[in-house]
C-alpha positions as CSV (number, residue, x, y, z in Angstrom):
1,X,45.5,22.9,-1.9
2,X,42.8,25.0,-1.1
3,X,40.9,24.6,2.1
4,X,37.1,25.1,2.1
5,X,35.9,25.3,5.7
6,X,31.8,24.7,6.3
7,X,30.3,25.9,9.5
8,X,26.8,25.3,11.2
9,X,25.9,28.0,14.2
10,X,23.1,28.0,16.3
11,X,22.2,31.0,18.5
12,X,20.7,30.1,21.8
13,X,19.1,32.3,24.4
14,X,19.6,31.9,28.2
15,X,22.2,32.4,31.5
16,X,22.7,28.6,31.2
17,X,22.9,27.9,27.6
18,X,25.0,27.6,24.9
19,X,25.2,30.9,23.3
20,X,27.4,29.5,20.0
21,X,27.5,26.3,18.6
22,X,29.5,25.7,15.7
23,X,30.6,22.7,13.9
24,X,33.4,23.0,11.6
25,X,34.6,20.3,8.8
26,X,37.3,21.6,6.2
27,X,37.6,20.0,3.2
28,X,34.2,18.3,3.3
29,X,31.3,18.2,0.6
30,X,27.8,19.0,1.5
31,X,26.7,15.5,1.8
32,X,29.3,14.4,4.2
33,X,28.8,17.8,6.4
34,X,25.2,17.2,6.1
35,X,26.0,13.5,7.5
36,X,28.0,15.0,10.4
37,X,25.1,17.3,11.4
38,X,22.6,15.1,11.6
39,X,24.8,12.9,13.7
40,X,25.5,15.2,16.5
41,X,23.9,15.3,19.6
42,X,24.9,18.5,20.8
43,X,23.4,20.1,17.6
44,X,19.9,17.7,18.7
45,X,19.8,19.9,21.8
46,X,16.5,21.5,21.8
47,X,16.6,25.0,23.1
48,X,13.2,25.3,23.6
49,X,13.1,22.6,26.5
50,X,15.5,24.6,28.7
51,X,18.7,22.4,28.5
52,X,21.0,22.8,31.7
53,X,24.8,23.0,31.2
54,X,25.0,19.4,31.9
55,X,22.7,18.1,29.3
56,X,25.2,20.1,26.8
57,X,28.4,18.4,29.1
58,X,26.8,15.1,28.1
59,X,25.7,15.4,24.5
60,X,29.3,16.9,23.7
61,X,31.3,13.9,25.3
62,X,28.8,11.6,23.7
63,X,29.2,13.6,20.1
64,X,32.8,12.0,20.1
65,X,31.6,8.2,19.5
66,X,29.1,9.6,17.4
67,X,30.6,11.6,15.0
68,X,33.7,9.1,14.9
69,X,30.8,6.8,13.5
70,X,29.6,8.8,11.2
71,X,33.3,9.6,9.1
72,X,33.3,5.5,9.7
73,X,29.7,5.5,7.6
74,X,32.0,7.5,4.9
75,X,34.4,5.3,4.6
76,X,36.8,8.0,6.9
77,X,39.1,5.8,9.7
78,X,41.6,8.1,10.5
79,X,39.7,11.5,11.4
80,X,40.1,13.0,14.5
81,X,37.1,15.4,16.7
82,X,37.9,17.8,19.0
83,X,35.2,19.5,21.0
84,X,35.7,22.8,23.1
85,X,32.9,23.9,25.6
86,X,34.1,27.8,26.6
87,X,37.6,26.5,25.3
88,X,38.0,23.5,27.4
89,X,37.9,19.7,25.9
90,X,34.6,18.7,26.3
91,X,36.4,14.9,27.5
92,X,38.3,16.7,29.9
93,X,35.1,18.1,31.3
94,X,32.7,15.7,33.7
95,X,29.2,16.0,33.4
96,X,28.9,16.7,37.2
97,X,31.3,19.6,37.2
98,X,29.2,21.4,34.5
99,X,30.3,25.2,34.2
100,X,27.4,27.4,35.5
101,X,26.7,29.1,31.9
102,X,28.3,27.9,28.7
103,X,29.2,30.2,26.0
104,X,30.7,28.6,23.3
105,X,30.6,24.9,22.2
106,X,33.1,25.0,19.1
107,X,33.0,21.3,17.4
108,X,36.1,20.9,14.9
109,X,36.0,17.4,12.9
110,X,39.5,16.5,10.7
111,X,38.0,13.8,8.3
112,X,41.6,12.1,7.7
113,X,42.1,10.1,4.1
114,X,39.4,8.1,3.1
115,X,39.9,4.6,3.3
116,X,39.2,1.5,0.5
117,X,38.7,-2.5,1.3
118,X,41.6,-4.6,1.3
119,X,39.9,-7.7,2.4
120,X,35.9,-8.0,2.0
121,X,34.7,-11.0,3.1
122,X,31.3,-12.4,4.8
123,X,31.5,-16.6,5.3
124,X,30.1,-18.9,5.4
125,X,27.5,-18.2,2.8
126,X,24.7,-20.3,0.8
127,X,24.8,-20.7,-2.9
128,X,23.7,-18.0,-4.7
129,X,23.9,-15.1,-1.6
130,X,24.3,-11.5,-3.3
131,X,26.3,-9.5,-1.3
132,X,25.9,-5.3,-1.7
133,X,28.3,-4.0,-4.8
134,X,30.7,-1.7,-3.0
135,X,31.4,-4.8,-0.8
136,X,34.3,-5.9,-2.7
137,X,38.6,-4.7,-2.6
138,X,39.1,-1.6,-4.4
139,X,35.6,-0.1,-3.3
140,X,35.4,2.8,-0.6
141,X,35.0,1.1,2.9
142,X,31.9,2.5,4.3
143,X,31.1,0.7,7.4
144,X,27.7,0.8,6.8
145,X,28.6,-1.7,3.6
146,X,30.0,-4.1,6.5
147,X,26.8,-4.1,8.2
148,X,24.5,-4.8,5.1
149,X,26.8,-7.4,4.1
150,X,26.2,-9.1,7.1
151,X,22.8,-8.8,7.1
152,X,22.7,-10.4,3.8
153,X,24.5,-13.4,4.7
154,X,22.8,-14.1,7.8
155,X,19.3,-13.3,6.1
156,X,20.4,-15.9,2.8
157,X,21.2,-18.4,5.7
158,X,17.6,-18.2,7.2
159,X,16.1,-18.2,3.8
160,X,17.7,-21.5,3.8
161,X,16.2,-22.6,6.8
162,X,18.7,-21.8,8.9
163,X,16.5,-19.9,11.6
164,X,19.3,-19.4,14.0
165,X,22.5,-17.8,12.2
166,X,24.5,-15.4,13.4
167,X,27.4,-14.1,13.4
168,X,30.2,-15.8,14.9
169,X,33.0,-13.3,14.9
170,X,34.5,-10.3,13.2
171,X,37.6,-9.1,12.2
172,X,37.9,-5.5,10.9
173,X,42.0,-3.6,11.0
174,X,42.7,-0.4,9.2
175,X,45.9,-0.4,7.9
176,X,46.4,3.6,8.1
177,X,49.9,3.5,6.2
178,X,47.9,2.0,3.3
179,X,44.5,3.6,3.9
180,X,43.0,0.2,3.7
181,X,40.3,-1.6,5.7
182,X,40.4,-5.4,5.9
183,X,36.8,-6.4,7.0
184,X,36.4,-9.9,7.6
185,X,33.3,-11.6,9.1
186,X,32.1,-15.0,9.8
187,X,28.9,-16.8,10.6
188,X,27.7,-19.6,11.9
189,X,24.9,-21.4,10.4
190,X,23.7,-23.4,13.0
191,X,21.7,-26.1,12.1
192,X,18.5,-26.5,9.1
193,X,15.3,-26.3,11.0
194,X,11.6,-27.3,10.6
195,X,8.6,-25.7,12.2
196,X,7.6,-27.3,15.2
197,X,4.5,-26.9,17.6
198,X,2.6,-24.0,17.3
199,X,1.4,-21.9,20.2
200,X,-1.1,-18.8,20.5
201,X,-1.3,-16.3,23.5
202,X,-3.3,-13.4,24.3
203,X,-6.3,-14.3,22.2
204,X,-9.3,-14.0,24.7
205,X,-12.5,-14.5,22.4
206,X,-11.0,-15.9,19.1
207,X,-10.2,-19.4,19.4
208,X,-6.5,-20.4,19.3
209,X,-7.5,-23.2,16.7
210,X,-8.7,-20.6,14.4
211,X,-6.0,-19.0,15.1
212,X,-3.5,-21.6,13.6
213,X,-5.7,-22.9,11.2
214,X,-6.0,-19.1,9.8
215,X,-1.8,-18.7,10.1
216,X,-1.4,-21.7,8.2
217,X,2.1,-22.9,9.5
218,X,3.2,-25.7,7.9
219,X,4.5,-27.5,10.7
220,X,7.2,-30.5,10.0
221,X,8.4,-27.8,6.8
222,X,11.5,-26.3,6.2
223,X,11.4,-23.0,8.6
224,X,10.9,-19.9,5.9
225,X,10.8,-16.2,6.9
226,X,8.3,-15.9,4.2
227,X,6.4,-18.2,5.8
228,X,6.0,-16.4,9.1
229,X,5.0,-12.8,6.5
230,X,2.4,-15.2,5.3
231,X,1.2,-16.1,8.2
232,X,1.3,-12.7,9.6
233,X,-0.5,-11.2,7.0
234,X,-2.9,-14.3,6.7
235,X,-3.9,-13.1,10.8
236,X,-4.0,-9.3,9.6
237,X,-6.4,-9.6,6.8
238,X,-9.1,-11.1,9.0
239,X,-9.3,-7.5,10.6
240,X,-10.0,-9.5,14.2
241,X,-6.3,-8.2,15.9
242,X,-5.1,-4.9,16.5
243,X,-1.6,-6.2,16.8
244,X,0.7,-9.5,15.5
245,X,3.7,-11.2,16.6
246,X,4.9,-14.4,15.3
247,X,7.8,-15.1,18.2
248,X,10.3,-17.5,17.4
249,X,11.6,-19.7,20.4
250,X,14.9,-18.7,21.8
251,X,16.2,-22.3,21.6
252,X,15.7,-25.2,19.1
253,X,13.0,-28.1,19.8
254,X,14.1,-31.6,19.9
255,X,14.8,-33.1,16.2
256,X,16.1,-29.6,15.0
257,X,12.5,-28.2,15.5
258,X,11.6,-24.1,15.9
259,X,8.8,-23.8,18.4
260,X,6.5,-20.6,16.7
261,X,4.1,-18.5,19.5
262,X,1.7,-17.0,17.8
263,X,1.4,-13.3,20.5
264,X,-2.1,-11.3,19.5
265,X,-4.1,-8.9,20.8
266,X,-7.7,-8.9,19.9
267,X,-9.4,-5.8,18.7
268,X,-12.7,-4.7,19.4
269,X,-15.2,-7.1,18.0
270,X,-18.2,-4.5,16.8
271,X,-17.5,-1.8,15.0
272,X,-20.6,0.6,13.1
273,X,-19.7,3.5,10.9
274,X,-21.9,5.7,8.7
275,X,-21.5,8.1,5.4
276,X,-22.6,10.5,3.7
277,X,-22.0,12.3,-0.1
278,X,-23.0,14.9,-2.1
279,X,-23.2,15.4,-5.7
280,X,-24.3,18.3,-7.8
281,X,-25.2,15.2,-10.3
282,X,-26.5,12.6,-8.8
283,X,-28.0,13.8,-5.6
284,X,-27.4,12.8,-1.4
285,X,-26.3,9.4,-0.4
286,X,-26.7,8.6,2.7
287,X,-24.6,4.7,4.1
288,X,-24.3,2.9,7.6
289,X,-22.8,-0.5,8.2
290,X,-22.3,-2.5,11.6
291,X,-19.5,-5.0,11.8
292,X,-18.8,-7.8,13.9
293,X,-15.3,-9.2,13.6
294,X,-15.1,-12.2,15.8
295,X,-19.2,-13.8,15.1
296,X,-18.6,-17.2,16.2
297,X,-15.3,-17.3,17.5
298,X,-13.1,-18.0,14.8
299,X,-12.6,-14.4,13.5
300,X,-15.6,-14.7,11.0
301,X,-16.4,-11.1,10.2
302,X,-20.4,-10.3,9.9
303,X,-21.0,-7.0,7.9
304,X,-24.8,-5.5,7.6
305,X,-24.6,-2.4,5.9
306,X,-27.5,-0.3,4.4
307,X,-27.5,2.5,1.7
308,X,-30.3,5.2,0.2
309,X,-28.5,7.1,-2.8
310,X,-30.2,9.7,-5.2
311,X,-32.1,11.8,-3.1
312,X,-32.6,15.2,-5.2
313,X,-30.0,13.6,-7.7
314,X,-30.8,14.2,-11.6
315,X,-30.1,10.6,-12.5
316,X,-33.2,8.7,-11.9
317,X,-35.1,8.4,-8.5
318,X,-33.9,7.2,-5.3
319,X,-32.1,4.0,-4.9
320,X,-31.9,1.6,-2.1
321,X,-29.6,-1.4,-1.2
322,X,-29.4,-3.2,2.4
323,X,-26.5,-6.2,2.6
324,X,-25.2,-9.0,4.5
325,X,-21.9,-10.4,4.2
326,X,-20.6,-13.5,6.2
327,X,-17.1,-14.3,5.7
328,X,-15.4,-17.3,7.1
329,X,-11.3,-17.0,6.6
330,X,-8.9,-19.9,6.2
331,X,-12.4,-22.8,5.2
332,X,-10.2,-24.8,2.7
333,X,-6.5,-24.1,3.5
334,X,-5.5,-20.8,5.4
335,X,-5.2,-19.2,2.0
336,X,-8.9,-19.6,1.3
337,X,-12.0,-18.0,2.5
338,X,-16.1,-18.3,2.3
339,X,-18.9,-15.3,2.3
340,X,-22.4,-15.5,2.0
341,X,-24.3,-12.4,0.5
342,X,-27.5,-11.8,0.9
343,X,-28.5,-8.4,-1.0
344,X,-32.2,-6.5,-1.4
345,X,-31.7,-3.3,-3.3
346,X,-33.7,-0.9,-5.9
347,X,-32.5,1.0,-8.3
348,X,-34.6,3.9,-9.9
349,X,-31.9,4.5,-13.0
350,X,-33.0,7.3,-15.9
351,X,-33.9,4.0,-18.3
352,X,-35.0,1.5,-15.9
353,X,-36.2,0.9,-12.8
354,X,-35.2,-2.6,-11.2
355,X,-36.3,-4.1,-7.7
356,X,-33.8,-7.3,-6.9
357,X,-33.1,-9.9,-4.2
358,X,-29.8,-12.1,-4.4
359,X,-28.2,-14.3,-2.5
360,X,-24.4,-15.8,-2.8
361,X,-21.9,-18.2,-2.0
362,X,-18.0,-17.5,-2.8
363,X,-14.5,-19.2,-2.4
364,X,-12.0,-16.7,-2.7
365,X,-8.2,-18.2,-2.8
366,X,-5.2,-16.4,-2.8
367,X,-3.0,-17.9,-5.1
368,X,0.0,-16.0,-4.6
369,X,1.1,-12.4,-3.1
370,X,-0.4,-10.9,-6.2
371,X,-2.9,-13.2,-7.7
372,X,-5.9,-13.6,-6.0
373,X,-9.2,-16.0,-8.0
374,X,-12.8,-16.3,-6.8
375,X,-15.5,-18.9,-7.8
376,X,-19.0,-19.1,-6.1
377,X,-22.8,-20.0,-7.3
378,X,-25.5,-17.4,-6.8
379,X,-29.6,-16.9,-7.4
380,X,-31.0,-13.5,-8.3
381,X,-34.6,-13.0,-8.9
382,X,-35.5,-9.3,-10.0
383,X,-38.8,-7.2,-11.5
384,X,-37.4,-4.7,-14.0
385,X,-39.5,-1.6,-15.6
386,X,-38.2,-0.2,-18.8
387,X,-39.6,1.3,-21.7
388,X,-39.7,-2.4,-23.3
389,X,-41.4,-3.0,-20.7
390,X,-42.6,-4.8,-17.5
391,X,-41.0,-8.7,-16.8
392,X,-40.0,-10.6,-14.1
393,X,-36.7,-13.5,-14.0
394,X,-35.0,-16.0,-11.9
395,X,-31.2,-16.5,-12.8
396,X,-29.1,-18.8,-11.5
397,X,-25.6,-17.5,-11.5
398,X,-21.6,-18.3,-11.2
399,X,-19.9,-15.2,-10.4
400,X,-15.9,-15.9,-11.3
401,X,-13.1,-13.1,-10.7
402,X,-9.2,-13.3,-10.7
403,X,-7.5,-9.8,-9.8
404,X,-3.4,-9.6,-10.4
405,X,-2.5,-6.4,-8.8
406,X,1.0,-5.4,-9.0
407,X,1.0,-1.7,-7.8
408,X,2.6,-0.2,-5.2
409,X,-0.4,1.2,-3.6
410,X,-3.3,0.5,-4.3
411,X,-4.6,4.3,-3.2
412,X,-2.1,6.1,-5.2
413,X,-0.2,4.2,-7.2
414,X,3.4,5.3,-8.7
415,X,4.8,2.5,-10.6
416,X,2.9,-1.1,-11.5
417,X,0.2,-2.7,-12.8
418,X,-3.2,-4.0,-11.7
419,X,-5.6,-6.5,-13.7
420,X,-8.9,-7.8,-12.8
421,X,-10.9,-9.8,-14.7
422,X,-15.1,-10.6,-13.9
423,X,-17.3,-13.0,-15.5
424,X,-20.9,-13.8,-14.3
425,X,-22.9,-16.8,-16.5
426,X,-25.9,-16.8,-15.7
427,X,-28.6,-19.6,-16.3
428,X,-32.7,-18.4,-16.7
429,X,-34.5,-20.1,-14.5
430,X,-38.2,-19.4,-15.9
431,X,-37.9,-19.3,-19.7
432,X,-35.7,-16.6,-20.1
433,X,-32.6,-15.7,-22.1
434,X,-29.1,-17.3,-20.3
435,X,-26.1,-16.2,-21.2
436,X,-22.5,-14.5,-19.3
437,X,-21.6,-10.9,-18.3
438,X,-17.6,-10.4,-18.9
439,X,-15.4,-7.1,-18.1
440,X,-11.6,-6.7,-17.4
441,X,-10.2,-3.3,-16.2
442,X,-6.5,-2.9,-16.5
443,X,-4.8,-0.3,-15.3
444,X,-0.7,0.5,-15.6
445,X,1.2,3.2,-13.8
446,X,4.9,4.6,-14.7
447,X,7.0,7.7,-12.3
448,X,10.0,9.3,-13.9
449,X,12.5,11.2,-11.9
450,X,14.8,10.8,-8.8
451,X,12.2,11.9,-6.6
452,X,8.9,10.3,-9.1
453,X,7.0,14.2,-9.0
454,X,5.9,13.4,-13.0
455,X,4.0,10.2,-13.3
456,X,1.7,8.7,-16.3
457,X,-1.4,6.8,-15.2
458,X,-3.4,4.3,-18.1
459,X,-6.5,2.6,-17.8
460,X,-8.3,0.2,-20.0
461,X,-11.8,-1.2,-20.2
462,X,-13.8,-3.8,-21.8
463,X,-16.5,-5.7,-21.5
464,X,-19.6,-7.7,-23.6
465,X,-22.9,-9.7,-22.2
466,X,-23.0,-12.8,-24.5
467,X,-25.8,-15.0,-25.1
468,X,-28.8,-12.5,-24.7
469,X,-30.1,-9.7,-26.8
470,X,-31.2,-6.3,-25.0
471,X,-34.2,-6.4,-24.9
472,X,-33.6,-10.1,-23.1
473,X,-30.4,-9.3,-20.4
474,X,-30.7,-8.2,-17.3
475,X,-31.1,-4.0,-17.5
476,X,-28.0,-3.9,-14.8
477,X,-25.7,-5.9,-16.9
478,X,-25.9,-4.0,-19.9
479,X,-23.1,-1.4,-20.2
480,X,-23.1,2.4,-20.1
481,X,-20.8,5.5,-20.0
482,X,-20.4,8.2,-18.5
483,X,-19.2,9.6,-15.0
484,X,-16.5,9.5,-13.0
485,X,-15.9,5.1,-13.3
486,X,-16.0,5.7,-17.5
487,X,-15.5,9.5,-19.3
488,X,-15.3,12.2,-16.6
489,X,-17.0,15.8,-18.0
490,X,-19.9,13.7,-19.8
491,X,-22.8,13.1,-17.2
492,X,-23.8,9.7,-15.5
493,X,-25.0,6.9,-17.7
494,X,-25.1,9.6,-20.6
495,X,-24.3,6.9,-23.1
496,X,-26.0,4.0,-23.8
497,X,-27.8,2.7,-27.0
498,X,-31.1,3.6,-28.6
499,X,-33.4,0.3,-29.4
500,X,-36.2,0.4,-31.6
501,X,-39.6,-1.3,-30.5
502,X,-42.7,-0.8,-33.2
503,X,-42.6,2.4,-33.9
504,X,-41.2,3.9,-30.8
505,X,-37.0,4.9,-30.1
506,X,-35.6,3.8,-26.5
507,X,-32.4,4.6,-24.8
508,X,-31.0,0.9,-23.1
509,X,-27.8,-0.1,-22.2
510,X,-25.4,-1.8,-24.5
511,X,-24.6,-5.2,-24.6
512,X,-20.6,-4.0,-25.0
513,X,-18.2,-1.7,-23.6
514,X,-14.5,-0.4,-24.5
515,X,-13.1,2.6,-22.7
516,X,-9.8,4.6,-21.7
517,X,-8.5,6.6,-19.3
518,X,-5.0,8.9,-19.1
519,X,-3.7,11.1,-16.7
520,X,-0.6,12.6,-16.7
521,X,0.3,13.3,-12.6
522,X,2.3,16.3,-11.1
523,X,3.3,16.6,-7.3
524,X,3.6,20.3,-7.0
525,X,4.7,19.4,-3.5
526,X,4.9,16.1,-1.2
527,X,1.3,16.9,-0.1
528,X,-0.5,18.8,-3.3
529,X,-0.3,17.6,-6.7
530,X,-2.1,18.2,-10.0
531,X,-3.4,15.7,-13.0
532,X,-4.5,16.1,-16.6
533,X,-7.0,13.5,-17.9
534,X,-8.5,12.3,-21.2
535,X,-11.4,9.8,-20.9
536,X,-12.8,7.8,-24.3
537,X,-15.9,5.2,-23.7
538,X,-17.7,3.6,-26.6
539,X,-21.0,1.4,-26.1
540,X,-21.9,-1.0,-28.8
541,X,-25.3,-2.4,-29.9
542,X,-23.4,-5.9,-30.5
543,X,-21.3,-8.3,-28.4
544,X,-18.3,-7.0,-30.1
545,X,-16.8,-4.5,-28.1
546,X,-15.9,-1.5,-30.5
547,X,-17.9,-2.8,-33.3
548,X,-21.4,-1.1,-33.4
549,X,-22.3,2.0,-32.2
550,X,-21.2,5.3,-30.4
551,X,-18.6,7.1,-28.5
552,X,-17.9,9.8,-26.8
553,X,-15.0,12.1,-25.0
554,X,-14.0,13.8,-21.8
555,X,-11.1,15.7,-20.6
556,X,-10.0,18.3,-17.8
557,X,-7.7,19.3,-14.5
558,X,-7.9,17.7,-11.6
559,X,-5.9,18.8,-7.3
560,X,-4.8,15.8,-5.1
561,X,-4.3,16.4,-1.5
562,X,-2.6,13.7,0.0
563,X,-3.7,12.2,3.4
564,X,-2.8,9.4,5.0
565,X,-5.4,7.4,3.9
566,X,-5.3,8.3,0.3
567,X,-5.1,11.6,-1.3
568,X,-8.5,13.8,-1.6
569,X,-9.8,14.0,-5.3
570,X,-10.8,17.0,-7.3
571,X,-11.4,16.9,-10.8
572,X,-13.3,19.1,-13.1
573,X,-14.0,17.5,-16.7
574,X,-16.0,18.7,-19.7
575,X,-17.3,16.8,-22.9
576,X,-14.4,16.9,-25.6
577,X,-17.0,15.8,-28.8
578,X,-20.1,16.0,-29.8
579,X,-22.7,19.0,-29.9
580,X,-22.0,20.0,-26.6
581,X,-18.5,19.9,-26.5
582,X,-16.7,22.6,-23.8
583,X,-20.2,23.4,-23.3
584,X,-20.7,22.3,-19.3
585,X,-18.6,20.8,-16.5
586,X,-18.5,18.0,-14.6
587,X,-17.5,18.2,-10.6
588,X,-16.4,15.3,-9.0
589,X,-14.9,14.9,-5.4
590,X,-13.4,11.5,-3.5
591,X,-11.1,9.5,-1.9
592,X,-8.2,7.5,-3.5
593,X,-7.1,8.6,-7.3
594,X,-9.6,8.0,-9.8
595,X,-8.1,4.7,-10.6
């Protein structure tokens, strides 16, 4: 048989330091070599820190354990390591009689036969526990397969509400003449438990009823480790704590109870922030907000935030918005929370100039991980300037939402879905025309490949105002397109509809909407990738999306520079249709993938 050796050398500089190290592994693949490496903590030694011979003494007596358990990993029992520091056995060699200067430090590893399950078995275990593949007779016995085994079956027992299983005892015999490993382990279930009384420490400000109310425990239920996540996450979202632990007692509470102590530490209650953007388009915005986290003492979160956008833009005049946002979690149920809005904006838009006060109430609930529904009743009261025309309204309004998101990350999403769907009725409280605002946006996302470089990215939109003609909806909930939310490479608002009063032609929005996005992604490397896009929107004169009316086209290149809060967004787009097709570009710069 042919022997194919595979080395690793590391020159070192200095009186006192290893000069050589090698580590040599016949008859060993990259991968398992590459195992061994890593796993060595002589090769960890970092020269640059000025190691003394006995910190190499001590990683090359400790390098026998570990390398042992590394062939073990591999499914290897019967390798052997030797380990020579200037020729000596490293073993033979105590860290307190360290030569003066080491020279060589030659590590040799035989891998021995590889070894295959005899016996595989983890019990007790609950009906229906999946236990890894390769843990079954006949398979190679990596020992890393024992240990997810065993994880399994102690994590199916606590699904089952069997909080404190563990394992019990282990027996594990290679059976060298055979090359076999008989692995058997068993656990002990301990008893079902329910959660019991819930405590709270370190909270200083936010009051430890809020607290559980906002965790949401059920106590008297069946303990769940997806109840504690819940909970977790239920304390998380109200952006009150900088850190969460949800301790489980060590022992079990009288009636086969599991005491829960909920361990926080409270972050900073105010918090201010400010922006600022720039767009060749659509001018300077300038933002601010302050934040309070913790308003009353039950982690209510108080936002007053402020905005002027448009300055020197070419979209209109200069718009202005100041909010307020009250949001009180956990107010029916810790899975369902209350904000008040209160909103005075203006905004100075190419075909209309609107001045508008409104005011909100809304329930959000989160119906499952993924599925989260809103409900709420609202009053708006506006003065709008178009070329129809000066008028005034009062609307009474029911803003609805449900969002579904499925992706898995909602800044720059690889594979998954996301759906969410708006609806606003709205009731005229002087006269006017009521009716309902509807638009869904759903978006899908789809990596190929081992390491998921070449990715697809689809987006969908469509919306309609019912009820109302144009001339009698609000000029904010009619639909337009263009811009980096609709057809990137045609400019802002570009599209809308043209309505004919007397004798006289006017640009409005449309009362419908249906447009697409697709990008085709590329990660040139783990931080710098590149995308293609085609955008589509059309805007209809009816409440038929796509019936009536006109469309238009975008396409172009765009860089990502991934950060860790999102990558950085370039992308340059140009018209694709019409009279001005390839005829200008579009610049557009952000946080977060386009969608």
């Amino acid at each position: 048989m042919k022997r194919v050796g595979m080395a690793l050398a590391i020159m070192l500089a200095g009186p006192a330091m290893a000069q050589d190290i090698t580590l040599t592994a016949p008859d060993t693949g990259p991968q398992i070599t590459s195992l061994l490496e890593g796993a060595s903590l002589t090769l960890a030694v970092d020269p640059d820190a000025d190691p003394a011979p006995q910190d190499y003494i001590a990683a090359a007596r400790a390098d026998y354990r570990a390398l042992l358990t590394a062939l073990y990993s591999a499914g290897y029992y019967g390798g052997t390591v030797s380990i020579k520091v200037n020729g000596r056995e490293a073993a033979d060699i105590s860290p307190l009689a360290a030569p003066g200067r080491i020279d060589t430090i030659a590590i040799a590893i035989d891998k021995g036969p590889k070894f295959t399950f005899g016996r595989a078995r983890v019990a007790p275990l609950p009906e229906g526990t999946t236990l890894p593949d390769g843990f079954q007779s006949g398979e190679d016995a990596g020992a890393d397969l024992i240990r997810q085994a065993t994880v399994a079956g102690v994590s199916a027992w606590r699904d089952a509400g069997h909080a404190k299983a563990d394992v019990a005892g282990q027996d594990i015999v290679a059976r060298h003449d055979a090359r076999k490993l008989d692995a058997s382990v068993t656990l002990s279930p301990g008893p079902r438990l329910t959660f019991g009384a819930v405590t709270v420490s370190g909270n200083d400000d936010v009051r430890s009823t809020a607290i559980t109310r906002i965790a949401g425990l059920p106590e008297g239920a069946v303990y769940s480790p997806a109840e504690l996540e819940k909970a977790a996450r239920r304390l998380r979202e109200t952006g009150a704590f900088d850190s969460i632990n949800l301790r489980e007692f060590d022992g079990i509470g009288p009636g086969d109870t599991l005491p829960i102590d909920i361990q926080v530490v409270e972050s900073l209650p105010r918090r201010f922030g400010f922006g600022i953007e720039l767009s060749s388009v659509e001018g300077l915005k300038v933002s601010a907000f302050w934040l309070h986290r913790n308003f009353w003492g039950g982690a209510e979160r108080l936002r007053v935030e402020g905005e002027v956008a448009g300055i020197g833009g070419g979209t209109g005049g200069t718009d202005y918005r100041i909010a307020t946002s009250l949001t009180i979690p956990a107010i029916y149920g810790p899975d369902t929370d209350l904000s008040v809005n209160a909103t005075l904006s203006r905004e100075d838009e190419p075909d209309y100039l609107l001045d508008k006060a409104a005011v909100e109430v809304i329930a959000t609930r989160k119906l499952t991980d993924d599925l989260t529904a809103s409900a709420g009743l609202g009053l708006l009261t506006a003065r709008e300037e178009t070329d129809l025309g000066v008028r005034e309204y009062t609307l009474f309004t029911l803003p609805l939402s449900a969002t579904y998101d499925k992706r898995d990350n909602p800044t720059n999403a690889q594979n998954g879905y996301y759906i969410d769907v708006d609806a606003t009725p709205f009731i005229s409280l002087d006269g006017g025309a009521s009716g309902g605002r509807l638009y869904v946006d759903a978006r899908a996302y789809r990596s190929f490949g081992d390491d998921d470089k070449f990715g697809l990215a689809a987006r969908a939109q469509i919306g309609t105002v019912l009820g109302a003609e144009i001339a009698e909806a609000p000029a904010d909930f009619l639909y337009y397109s263009g811009g980096s939310g609709t057809v990137r490479g045609q400019s802002y608002k570009s599209l809308g509809v043209d309505t004919v009063a007397g004798t006289e032609t006017t640009t409005t929005g449309g009362l419908s909407f249906v447009g697409a996005q697709l990008e085709a992604r590329y990660g040139v490397t783990d931080s710098i990738g590149l995308v293609g896009f085609y955008d589509i929107g059309h805007v209809g004169t009816t409440q038929v999306p796509g019936e009536a009316g006109d469309w238009h086209s975008g396409l172009g290149l765009g860089l990502r520079y991934n950060t860790g809060i999102g990558p950085i967004r370039l992308d340059v787009g140009t018209p694709a249709n019409g009279d001005d097709a390839f005829s200008s570009v579009e610049v557009y710069i952000g946080i977060g993938q386009a969608f």
